[in-house]
PDB file of N, CA, C and O in Angstrom:
ATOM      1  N   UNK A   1      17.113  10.195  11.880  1.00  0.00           N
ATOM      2  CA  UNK A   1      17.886  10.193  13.105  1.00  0.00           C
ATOM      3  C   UNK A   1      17.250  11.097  14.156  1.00  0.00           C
ATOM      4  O   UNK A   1      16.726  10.714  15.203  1.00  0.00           O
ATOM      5  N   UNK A   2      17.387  12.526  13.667  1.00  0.00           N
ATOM      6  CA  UNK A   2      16.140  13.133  14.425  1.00  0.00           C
ATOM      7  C   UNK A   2      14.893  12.107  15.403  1.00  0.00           C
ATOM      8  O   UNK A   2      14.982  11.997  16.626  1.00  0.00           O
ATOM      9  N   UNK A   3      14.175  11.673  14.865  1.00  0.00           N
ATOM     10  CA  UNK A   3      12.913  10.654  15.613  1.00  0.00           C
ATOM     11  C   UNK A   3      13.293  10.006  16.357  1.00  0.00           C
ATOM     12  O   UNK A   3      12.730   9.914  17.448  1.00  0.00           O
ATOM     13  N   UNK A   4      14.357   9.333  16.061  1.00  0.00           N
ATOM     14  CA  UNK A   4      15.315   8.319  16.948  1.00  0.00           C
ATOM     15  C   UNK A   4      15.706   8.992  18.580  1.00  0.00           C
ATOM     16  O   UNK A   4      15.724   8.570  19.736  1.00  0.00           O
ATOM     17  N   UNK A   5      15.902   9.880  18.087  1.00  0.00           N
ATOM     18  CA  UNK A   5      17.069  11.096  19.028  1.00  0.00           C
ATOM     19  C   UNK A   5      15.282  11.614  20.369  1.00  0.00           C
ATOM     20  O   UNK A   5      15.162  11.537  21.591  1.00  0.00           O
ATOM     21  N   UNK A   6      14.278  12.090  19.242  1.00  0.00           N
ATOM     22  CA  UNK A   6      13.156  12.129  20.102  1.00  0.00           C
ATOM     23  C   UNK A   6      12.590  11.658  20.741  1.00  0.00           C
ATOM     24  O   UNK A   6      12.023  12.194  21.693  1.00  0.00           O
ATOM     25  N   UNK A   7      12.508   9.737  20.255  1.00  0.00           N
ATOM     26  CA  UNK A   7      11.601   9.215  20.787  1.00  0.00           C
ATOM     27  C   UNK A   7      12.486   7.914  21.967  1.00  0.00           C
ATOM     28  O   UNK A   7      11.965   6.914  22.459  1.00  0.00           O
ATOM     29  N   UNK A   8      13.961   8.413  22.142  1.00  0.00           N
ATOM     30  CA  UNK A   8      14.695   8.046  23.207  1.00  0.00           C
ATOM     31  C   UNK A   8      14.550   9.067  23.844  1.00  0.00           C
ATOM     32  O   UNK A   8      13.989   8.737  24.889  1.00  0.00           O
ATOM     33  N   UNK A   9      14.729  10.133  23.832  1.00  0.00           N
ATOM     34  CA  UNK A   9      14.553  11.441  24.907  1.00  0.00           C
ATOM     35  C   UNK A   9      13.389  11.132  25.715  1.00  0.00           C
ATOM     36  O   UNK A   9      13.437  11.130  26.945  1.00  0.00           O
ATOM     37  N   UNK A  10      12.194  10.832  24.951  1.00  0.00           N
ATOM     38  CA  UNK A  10      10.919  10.828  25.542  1.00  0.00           C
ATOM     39  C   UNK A  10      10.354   9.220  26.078  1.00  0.00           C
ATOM     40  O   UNK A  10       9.253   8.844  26.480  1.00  0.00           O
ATOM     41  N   UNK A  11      11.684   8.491  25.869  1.00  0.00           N
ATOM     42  CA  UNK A  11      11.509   7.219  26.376  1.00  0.00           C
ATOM     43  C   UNK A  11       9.852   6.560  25.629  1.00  0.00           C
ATOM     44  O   UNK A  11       8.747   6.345  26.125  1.00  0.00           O
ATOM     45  N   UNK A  12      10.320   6.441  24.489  1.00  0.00           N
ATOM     46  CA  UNK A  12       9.384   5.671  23.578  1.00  0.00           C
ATOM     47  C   UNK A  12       9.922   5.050  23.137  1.00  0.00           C
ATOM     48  O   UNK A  12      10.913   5.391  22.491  1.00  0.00           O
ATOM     49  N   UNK A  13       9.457   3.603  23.295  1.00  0.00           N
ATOM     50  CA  UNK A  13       9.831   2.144  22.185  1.00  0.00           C
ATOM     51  C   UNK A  13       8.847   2.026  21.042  1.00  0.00           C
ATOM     52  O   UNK A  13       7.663   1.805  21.299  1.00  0.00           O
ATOM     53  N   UNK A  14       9.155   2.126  20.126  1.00  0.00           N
ATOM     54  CA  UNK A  14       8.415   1.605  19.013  1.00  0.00           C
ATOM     55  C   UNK A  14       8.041   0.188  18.237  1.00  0.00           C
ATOM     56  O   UNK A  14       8.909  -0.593  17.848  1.00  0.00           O
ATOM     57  N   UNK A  15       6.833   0.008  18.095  1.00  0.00           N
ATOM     58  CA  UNK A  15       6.684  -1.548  17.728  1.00  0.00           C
ATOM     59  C   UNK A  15       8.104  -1.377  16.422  1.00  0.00           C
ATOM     60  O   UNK A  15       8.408  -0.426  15.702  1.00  0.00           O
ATOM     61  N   UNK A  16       8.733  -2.831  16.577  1.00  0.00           N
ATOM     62  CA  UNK A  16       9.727  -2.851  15.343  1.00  0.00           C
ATOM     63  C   UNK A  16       9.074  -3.431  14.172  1.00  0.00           C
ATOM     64  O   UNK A  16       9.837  -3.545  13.213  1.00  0.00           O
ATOM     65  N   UNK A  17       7.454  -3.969  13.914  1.00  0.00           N
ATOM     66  CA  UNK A  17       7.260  -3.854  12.798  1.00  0.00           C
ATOM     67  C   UNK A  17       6.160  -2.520  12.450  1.00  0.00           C
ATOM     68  O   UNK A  17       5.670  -2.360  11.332  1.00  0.00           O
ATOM     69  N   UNK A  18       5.992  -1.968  13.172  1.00  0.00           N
ATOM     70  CA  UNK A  18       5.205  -0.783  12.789  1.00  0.00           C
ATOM     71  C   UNK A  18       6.801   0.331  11.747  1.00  0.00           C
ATOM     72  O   UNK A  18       6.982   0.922  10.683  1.00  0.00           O
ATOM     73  N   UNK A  19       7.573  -0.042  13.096  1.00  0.00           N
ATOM     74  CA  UNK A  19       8.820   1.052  12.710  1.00  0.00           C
ATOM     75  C   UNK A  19       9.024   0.830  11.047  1.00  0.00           C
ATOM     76  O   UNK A  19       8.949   1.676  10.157  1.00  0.00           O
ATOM     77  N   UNK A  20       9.382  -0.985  10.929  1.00  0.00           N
ATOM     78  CA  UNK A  20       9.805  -1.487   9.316  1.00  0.00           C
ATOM     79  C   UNK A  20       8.876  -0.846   8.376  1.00  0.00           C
ATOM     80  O   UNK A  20       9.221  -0.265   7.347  1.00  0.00           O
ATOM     81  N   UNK A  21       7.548  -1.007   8.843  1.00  0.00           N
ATOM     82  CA  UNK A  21       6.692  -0.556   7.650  1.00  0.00           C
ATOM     83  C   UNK A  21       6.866   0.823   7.331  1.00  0.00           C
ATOM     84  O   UNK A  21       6.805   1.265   6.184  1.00  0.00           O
ATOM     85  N   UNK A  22       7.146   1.696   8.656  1.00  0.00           N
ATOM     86  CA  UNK A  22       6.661   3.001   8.473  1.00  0.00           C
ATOM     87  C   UNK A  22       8.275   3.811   7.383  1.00  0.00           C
ATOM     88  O   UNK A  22       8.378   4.947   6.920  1.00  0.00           O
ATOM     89  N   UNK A  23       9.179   2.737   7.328  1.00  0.00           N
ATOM     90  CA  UNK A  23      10.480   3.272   6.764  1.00  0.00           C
ATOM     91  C   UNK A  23      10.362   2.838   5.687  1.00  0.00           C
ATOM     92  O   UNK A  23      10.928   3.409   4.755  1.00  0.00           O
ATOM     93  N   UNK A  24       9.405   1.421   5.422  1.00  0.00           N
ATOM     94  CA  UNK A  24       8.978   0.688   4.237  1.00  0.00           C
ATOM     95  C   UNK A  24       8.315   1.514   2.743  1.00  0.00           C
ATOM     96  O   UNK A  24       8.515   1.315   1.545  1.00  0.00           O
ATOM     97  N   UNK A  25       7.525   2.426   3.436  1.00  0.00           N
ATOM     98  CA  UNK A  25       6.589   3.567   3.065  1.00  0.00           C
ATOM     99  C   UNK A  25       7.139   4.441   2.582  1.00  0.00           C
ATOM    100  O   UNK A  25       6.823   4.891   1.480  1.00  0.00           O
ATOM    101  N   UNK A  26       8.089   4.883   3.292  1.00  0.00           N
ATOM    102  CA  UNK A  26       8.445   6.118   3.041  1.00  0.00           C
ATOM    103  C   UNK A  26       9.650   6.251   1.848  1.00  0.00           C
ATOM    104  O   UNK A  26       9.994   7.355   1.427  1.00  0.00           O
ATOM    105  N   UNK A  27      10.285   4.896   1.327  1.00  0.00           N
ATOM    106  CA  UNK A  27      11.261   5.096   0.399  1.00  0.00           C
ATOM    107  C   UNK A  27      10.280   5.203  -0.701  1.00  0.00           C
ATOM    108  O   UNK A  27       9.173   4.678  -0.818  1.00  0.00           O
ATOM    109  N   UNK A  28      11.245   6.380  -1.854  1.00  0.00           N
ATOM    110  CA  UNK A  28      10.344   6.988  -2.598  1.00  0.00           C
ATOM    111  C   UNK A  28      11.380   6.573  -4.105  1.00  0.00           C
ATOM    112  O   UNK A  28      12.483   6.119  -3.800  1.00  0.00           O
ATOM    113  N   UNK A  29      11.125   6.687  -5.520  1.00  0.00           N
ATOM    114  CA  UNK A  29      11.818   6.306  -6.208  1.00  0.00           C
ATOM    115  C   UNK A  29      11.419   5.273  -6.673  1.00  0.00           C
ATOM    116  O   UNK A  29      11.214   5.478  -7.869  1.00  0.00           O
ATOM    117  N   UNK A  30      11.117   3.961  -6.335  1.00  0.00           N
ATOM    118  CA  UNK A  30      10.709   2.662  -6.726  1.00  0.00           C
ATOM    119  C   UNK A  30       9.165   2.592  -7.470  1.00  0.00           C
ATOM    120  O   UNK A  30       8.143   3.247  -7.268  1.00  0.00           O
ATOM    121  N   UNK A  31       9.437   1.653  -8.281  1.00  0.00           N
ATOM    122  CA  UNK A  31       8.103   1.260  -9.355  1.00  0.00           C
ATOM    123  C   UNK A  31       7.118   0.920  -8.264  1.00  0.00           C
ATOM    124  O   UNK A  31       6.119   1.640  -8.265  1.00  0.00           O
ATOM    125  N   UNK A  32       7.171  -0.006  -7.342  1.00  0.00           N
ATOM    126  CA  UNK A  32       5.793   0.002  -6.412  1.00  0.00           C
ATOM    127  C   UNK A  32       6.686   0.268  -4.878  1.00  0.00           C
ATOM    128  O   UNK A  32       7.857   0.423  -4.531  1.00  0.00           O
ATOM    129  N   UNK A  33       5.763   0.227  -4.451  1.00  0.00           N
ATOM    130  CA  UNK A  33       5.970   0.999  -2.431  1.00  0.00           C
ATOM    131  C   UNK A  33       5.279  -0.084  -1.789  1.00  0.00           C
ATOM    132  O   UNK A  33       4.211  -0.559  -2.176  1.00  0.00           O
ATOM    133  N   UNK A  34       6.153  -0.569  -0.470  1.00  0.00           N
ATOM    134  CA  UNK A  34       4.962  -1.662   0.360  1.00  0.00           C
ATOM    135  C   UNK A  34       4.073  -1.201   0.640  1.00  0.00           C
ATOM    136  O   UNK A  34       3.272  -2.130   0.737  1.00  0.00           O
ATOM    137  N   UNK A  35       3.476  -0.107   0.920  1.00  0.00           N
ATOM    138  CA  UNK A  35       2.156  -0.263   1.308  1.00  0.00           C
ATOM    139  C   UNK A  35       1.148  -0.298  -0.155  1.00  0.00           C
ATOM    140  O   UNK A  35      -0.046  -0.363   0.139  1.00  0.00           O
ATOM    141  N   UNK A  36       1.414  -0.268  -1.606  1.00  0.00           N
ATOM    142  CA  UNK A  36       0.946  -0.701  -2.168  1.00  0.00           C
ATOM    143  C   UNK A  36       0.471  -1.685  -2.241  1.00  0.00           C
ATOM    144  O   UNK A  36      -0.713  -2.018  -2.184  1.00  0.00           O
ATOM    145  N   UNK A  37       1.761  -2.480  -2.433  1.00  0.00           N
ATOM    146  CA  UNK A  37       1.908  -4.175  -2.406  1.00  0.00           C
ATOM    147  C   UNK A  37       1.237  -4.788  -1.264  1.00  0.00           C
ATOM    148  O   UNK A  37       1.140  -5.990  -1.510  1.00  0.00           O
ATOM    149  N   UNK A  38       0.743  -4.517  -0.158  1.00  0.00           N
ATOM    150  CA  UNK A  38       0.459  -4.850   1.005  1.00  0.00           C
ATOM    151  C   UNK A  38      -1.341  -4.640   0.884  1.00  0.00           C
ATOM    152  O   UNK A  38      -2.032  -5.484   1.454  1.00  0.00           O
ATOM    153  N   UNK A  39      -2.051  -3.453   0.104  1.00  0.00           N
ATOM    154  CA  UNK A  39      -3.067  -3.200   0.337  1.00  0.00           C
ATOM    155  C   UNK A  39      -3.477  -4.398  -1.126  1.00  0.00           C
ATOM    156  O   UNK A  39      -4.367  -5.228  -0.941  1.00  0.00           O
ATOM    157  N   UNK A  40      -2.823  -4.354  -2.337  1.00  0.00           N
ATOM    158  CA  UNK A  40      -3.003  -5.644  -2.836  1.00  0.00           C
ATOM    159  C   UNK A  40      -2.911  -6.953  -2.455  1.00  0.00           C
ATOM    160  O   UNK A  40      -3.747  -7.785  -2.807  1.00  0.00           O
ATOM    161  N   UNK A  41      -2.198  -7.148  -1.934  1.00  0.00           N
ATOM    162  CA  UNK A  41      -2.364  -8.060  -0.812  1.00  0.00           C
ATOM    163  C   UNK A  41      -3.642  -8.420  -0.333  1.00  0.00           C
ATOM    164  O   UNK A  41      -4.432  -9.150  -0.931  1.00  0.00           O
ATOM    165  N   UNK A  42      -3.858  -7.778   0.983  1.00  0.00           N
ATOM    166  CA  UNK A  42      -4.649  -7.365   1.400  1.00  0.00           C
ATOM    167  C   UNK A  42      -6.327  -7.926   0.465  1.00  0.00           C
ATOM    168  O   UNK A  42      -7.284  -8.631   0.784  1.00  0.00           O
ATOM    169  N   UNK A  43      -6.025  -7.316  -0.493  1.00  0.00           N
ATOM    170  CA  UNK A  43      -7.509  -7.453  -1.536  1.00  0.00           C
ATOM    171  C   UNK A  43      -7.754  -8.398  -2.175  1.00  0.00           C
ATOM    172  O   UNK A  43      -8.767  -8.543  -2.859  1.00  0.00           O
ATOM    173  N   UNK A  44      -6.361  -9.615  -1.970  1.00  0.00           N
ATOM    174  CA  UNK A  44      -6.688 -10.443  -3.183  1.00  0.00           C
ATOM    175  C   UNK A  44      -6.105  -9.848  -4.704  1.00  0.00           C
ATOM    176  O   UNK A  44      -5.915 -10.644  -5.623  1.00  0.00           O
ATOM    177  N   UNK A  45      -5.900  -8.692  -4.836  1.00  0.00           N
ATOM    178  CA  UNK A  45      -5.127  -8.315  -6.104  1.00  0.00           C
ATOM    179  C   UNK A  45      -3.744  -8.437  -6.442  1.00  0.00           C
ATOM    180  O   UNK A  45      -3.423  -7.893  -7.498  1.00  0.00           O
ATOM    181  N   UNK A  46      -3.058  -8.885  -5.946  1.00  0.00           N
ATOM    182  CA  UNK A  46      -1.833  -9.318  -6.289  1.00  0.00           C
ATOM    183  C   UNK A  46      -1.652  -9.757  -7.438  1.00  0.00           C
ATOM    184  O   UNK A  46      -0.914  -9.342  -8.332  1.00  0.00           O
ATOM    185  N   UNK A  47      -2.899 -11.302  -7.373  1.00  0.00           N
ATOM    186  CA  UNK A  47      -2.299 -12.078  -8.678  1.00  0.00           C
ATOM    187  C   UNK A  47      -2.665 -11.654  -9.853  1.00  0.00           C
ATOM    188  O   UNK A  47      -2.471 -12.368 -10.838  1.00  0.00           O
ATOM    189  N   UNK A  48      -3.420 -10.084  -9.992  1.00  0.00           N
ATOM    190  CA  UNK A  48      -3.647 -10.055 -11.625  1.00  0.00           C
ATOM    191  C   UNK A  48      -2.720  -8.261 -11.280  1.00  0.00           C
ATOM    192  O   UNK A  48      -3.306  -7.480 -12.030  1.00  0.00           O
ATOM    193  N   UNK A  49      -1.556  -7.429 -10.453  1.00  0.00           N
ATOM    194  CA  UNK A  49      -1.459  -6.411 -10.622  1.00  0.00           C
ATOM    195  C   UNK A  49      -0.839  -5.700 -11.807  1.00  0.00           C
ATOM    196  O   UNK A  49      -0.665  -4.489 -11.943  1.00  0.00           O
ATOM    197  N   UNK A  50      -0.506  -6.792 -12.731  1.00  0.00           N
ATOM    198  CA  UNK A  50      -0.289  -6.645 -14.208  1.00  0.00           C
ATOM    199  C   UNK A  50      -1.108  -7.089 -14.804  1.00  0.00           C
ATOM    200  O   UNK A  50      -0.623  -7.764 -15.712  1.00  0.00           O
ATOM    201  N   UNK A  51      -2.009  -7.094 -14.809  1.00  0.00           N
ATOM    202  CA  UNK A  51      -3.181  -7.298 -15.641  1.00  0.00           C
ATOM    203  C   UNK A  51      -4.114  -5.810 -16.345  1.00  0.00           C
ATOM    204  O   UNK A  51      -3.981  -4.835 -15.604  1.00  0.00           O
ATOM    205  N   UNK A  52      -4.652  -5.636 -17.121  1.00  0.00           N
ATOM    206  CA  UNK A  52      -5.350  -4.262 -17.407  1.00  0.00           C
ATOM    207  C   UNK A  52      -6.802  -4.418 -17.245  1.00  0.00           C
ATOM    208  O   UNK A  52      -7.136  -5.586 -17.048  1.00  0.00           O
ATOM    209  N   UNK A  53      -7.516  -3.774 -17.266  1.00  0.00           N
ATOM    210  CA  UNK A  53      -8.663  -3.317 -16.220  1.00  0.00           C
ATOM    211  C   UNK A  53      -9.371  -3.953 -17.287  1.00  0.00           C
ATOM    212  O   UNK A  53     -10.041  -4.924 -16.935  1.00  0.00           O
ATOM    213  N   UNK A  54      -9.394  -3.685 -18.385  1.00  0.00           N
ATOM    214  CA  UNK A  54     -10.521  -4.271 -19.756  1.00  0.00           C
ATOM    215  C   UNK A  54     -11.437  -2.861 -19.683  1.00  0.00           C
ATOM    216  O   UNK A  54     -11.404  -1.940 -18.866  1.00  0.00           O
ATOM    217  N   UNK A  55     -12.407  -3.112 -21.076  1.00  0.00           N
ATOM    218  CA  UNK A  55     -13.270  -2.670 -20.960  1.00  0.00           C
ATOM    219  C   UNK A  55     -14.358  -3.642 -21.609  1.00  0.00           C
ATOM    220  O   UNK A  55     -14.373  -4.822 -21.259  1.00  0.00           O
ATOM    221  N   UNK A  56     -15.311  -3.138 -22.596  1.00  0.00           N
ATOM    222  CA  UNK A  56     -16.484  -3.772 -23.867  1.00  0.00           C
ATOM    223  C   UNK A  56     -15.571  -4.631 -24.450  1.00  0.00           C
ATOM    224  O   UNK A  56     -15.919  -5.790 -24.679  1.00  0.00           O
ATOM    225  N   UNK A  57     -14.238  -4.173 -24.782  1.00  0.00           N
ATOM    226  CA  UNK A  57     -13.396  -5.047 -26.337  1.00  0.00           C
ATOM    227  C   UNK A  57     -12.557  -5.609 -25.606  1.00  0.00           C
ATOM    228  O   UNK A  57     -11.599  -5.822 -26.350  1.00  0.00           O
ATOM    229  N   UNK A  58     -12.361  -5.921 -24.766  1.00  0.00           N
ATOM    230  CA  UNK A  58     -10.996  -6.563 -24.299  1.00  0.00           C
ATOM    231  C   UNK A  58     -11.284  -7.003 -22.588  1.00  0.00           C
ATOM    232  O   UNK A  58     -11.515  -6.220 -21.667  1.00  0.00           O
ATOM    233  N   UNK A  59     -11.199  -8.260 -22.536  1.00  0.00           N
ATOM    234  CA  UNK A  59     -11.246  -8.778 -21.287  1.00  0.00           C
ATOM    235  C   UNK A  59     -10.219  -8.304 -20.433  1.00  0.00           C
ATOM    236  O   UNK A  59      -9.062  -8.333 -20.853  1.00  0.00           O
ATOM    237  N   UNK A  60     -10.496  -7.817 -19.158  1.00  0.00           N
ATOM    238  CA  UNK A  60      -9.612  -7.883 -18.122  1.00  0.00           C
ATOM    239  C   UNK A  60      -9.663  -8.541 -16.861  1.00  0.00           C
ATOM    240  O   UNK A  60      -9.926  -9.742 -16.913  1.00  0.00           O
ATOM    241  N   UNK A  61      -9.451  -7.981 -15.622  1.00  0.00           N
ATOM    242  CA  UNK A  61     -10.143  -8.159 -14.312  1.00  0.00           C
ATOM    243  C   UNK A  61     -11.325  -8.478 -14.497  1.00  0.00           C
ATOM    244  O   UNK A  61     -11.886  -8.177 -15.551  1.00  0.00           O
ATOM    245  N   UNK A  62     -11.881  -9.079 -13.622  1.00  0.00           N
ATOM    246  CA  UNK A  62     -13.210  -9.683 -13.272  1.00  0.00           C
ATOM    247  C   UNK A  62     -14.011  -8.835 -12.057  1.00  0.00           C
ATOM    248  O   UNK A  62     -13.528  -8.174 -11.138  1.00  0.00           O
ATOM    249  N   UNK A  63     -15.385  -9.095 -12.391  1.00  0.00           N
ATOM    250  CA  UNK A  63     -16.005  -7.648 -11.723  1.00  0.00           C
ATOM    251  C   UNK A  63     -15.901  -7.419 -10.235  1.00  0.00           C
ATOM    252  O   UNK A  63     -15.812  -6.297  -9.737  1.00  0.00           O
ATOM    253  N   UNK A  64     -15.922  -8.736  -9.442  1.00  0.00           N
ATOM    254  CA  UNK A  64     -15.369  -8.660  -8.331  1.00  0.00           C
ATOM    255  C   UNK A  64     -14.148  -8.166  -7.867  1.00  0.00           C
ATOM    256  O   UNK A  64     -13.996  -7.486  -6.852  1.00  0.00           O
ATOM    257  N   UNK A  65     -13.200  -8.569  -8.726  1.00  0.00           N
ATOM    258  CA  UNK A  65     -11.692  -7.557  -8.861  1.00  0.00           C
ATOM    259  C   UNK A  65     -11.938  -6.132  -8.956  1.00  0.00           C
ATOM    260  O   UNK A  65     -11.398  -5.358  -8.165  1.00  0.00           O
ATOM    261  N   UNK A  66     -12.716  -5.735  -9.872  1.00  0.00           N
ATOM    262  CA  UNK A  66     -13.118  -4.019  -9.874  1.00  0.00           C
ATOM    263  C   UNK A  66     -13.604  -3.819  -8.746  1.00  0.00           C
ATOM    264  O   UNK A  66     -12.650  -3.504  -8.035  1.00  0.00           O
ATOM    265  N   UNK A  67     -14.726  -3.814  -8.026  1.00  0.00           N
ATOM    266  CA  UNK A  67     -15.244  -3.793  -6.890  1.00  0.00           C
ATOM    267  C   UNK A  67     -13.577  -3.491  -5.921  1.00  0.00           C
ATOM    268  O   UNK A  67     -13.068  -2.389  -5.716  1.00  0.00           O
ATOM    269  N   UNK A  68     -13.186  -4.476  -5.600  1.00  0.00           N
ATOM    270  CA  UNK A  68     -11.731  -4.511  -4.882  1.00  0.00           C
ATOM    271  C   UNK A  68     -11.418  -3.039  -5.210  1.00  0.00           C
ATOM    272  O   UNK A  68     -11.709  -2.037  -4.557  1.00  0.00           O
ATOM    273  N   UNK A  69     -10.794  -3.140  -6.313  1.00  0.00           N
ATOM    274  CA  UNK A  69     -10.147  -2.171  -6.869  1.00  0.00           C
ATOM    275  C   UNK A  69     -10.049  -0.876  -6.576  1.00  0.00           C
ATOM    276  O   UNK A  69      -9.129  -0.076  -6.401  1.00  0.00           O
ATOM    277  N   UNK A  70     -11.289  -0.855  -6.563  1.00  0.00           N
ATOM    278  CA  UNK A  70     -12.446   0.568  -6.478  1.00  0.00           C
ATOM    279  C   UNK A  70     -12.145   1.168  -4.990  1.00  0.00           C
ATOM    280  O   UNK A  70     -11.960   2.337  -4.652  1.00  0.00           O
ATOM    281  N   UNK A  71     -12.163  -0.511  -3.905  1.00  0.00           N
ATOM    282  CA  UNK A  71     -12.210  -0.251  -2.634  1.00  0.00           C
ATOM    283  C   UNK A  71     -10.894   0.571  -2.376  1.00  0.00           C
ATOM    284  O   UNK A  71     -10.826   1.693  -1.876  1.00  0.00           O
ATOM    285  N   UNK A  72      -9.876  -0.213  -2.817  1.00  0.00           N
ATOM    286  CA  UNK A  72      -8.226  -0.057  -2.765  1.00  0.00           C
ATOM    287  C   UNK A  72      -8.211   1.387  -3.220  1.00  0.00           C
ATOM    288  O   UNK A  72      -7.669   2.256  -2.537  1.00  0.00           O
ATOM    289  N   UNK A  73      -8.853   1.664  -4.465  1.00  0.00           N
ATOM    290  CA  UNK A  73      -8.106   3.352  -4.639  1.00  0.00           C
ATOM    291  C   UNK A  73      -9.163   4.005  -3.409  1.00  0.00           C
ATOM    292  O   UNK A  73      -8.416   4.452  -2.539  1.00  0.00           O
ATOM    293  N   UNK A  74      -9.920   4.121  -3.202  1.00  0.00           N
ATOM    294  CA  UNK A  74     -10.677   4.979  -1.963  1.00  0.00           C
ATOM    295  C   UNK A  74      -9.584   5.036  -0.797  1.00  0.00           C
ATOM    296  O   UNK A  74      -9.188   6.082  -0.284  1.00  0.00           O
ATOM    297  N   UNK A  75      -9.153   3.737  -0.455  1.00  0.00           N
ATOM    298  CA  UNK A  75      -8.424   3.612   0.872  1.00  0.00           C
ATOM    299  C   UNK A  75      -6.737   4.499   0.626  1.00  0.00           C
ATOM    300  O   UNK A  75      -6.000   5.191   1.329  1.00  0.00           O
ATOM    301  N   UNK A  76      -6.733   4.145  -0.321  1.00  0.00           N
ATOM    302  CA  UNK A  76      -4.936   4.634  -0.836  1.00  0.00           C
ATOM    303  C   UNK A  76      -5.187   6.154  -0.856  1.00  0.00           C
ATOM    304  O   UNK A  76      -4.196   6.835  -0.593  1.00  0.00           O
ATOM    305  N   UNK A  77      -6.669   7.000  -1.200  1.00  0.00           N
ATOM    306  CA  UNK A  77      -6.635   8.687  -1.529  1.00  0.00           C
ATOM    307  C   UNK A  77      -6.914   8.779   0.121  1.00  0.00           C
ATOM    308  O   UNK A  77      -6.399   9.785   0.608  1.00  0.00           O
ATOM    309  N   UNK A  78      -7.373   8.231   0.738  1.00  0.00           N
ATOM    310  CA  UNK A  78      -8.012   9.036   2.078  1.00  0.00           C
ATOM    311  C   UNK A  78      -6.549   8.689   2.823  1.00  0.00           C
ATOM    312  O   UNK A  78      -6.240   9.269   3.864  1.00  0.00           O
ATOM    313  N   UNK A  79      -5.824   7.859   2.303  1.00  0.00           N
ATOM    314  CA  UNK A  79      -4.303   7.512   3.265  1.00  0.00           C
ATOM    315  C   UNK A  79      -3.533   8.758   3.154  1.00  0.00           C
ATOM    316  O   UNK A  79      -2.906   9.107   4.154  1.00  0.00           O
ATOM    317  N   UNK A  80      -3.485   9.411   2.201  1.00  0.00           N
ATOM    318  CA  UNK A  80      -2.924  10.018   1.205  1.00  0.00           C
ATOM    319  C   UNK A  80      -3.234  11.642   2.135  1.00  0.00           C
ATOM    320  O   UNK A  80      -2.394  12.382   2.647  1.00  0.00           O
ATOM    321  N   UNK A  81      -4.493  11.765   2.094  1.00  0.00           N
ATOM    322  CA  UNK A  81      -4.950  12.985   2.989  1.00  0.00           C
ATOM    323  C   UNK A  81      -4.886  13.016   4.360  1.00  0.00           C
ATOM    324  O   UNK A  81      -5.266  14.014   4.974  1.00  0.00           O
TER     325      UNK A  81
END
């Protein structure tokens, strides 16, 4: 409410889907978060995000999926900082 209260004072409109996402984000508690789901998205990883990575003994993802993967956690730690 606060932000609300600020960014009428200061006569700022906010995009209303920047606003959705940015409230999207911020609920905490839940097994995944949209901007998870969104950067899978995003990668093409969606359709295996229950899938396990594999290693030598056990098939998983496919190496192009790792690659992704790899990209996705880089982007999610530097979001993060």
């Amino acid at each position: 409410m606060e932000v609300i209260t600020r960014e009428k004072q200061a006569g700022i409109h906010p995009d209303s889907d920047v606003d959705a996402y940015m409230k999207g984000i911020s609920v905490e508690g839940l097994k995944s978060n949209l901007q998870t789901d969104y950067i899978l998205k995003i990668l093409g990883l969606d359709i295996c995000s229950d899938t396990m990575i594999g290693d030598a003994m056990r098939r998983g993802i496919s190496g192009g999926q790792k690659k992704r993967l790899t990209t996705g956690s880089v982007f999610m730690r530097t979001e993060v900082l």
